[in-house]
C-alpha positions in Angstrom: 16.4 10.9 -39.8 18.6 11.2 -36.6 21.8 13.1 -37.2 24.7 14.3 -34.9 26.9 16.7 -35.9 30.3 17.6 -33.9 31.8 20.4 -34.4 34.5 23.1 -32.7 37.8 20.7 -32.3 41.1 22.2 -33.0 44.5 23.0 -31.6 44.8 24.5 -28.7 47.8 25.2 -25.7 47.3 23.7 -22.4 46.0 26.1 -19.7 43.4 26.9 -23.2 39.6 26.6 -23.5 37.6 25.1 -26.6 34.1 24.4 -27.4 32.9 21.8 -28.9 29.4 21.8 -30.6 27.0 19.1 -31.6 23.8 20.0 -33.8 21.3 17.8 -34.0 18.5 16.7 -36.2 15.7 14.4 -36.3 14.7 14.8 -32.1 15.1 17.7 -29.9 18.0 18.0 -27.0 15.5 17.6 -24.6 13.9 14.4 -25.8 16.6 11.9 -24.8 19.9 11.5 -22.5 23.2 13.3 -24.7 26.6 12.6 -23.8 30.1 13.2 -25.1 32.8 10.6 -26.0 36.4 10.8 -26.5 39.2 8.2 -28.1 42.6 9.0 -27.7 45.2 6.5 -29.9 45.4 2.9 -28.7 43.0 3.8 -26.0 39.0 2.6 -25.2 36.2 5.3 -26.1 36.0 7.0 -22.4 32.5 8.9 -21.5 33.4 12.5 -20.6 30.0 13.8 -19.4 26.5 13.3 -19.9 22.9 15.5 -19.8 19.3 14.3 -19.1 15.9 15.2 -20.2 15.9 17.3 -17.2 19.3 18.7 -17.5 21.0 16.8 -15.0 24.7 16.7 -15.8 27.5 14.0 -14.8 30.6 14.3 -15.6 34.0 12.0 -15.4 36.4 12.7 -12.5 39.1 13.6 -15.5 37.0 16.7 -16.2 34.9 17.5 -13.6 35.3 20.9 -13.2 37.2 22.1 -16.0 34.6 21.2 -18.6 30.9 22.2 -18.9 28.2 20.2 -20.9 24.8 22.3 -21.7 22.3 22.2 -24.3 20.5 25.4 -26.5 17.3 24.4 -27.1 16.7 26.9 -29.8 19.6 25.5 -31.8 18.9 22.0 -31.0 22.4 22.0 -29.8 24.6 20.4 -27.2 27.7 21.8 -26.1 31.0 20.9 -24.6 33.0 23.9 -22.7 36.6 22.8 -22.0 38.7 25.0 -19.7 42.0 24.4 -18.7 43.2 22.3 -21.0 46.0 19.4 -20.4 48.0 17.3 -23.3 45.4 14.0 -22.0 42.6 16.0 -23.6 43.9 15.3 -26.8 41.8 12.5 -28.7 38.7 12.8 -31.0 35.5 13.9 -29.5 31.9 12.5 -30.2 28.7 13.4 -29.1 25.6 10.3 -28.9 22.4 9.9 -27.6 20.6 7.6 -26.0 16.9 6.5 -26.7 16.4 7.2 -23.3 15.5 10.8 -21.6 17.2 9.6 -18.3 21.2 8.4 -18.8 21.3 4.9 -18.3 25.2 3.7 -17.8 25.8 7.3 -19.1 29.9 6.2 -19.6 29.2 3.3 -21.6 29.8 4.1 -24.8 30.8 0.7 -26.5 31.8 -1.8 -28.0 28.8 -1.7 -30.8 28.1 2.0 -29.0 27.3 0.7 -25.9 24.2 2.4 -23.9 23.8 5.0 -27.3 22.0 4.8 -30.0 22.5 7.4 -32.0 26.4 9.0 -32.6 28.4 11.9 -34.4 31.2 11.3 -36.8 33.8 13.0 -34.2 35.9 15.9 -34.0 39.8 16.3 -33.1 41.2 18.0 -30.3 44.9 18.2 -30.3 46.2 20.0 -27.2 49.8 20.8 -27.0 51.6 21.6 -23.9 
């Protein structure tokens, strides 16, 4: 059974880091494309960053370089490092997978979960200027 499990959201000031976590079950992190989500209030689900099979990583202009997807294979666990956080980080966080081990439209993550199969129940991240 395929499980996703976020993990690591909280308050934090901006200028702060966070990391958020996703364990999964049920395939490794190197079997198929992983990518994390956010929804803020009254705003469309908006792809953050993505990681292949082969660990290629893309990433949204609104994060690039501030926040860092990688994956521990030992854990069978994706992460999401956020640095320098702004008040537009706020929103709740998922993590999904593909059935795919390359990202296919790795932002499109709806409606009906778009290019991903498989998704995590979501953590909050409230950031506070």
């Amino acid at each position: 059974q395929v499980r996703l499990v976020e993990s690591g959201g909280g308050s934090g000031q901006a200028g702060g880091s966070l990391r958020l976590s996703c364990v999964v079950s049920g395939f490794t992190v190197n079997t198929y494309c992983l990518g994390w989500f956010r929804q803020a209030p009254g705003k469309e689900r908006e792809g953050v960053a993505a990681t292949g099979r082969d660990g290629s990583t893309v990433y949204s202009d609104s994060v690039k370089g501030r926040f860092t997807i990688s994956k521990d294979n030992a854990k069978n666990t994706m992460y999401l490092q956020m640095s320098r956080l702004s008040p537009d980080d706020t929103a709740m966080y998922y993590c999904a997978a593909q059935r795919t081990s390359y990202c296919y439209q790795w932002s499109n993550g709806g409606p009906n979960g778009g290019a991903y199969k498989y998704w995590g129940q979501g953590t909050q991240v409230t950031v506070s200027s």
